[in-house]
C-alpha positions as CSV (number, residue, x, y, z in Angstrom):
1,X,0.0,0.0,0.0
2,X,0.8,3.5,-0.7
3,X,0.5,6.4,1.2
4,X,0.8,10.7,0.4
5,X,2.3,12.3,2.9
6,X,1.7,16.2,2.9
7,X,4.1,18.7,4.8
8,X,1.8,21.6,6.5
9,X,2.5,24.9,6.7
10,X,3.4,26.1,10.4
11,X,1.0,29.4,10.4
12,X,-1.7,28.1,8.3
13,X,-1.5,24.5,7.8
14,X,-1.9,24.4,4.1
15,X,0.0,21.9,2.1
16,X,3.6,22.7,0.9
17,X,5.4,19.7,0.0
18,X,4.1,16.3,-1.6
19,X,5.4,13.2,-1.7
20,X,3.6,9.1,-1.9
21,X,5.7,6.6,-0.1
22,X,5.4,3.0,0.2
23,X,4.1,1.5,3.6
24,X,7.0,0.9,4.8
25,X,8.7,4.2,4.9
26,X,5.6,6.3,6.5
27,X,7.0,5.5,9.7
28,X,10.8,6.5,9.4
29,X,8.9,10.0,7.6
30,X,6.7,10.2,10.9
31,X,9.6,9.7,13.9
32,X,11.4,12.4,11.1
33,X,8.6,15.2,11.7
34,X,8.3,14.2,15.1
35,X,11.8,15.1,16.0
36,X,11.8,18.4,14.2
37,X,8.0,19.2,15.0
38,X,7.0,19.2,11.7
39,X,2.9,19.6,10.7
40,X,2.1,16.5,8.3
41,X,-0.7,14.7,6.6
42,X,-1.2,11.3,6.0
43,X,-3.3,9.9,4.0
44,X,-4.0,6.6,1.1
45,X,-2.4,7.4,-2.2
46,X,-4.6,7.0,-4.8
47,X,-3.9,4.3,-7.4
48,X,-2.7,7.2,-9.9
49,X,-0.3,8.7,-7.2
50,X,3.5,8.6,-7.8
């Protein structure tokens, strides 16, 4: 399964950044933002997504 991963803004939390990773990266991306306190959105990839 794939997954998109959006980057939020800080002030507004609109998406900035973009990216679909396989399942088995989400959580290396996740204990990433966590560490730097980074806003993100995850979410299913569509089957189109790359």
């Amino acid at each position: 399964m794939r997954f998109e991963i959006l980057r939020l803004d800080d002030i507004d939390g609109t998406p900035v950044d973009r990216t679909v990773v396989d399942a088995a990266s989400v959580n290396g991306i996740v204990q990433q933002a966590a560490a730097i306190g980074q806003r993100i959105w995850i979410r299913p990839a569509d089957a189109s997504a790359s």
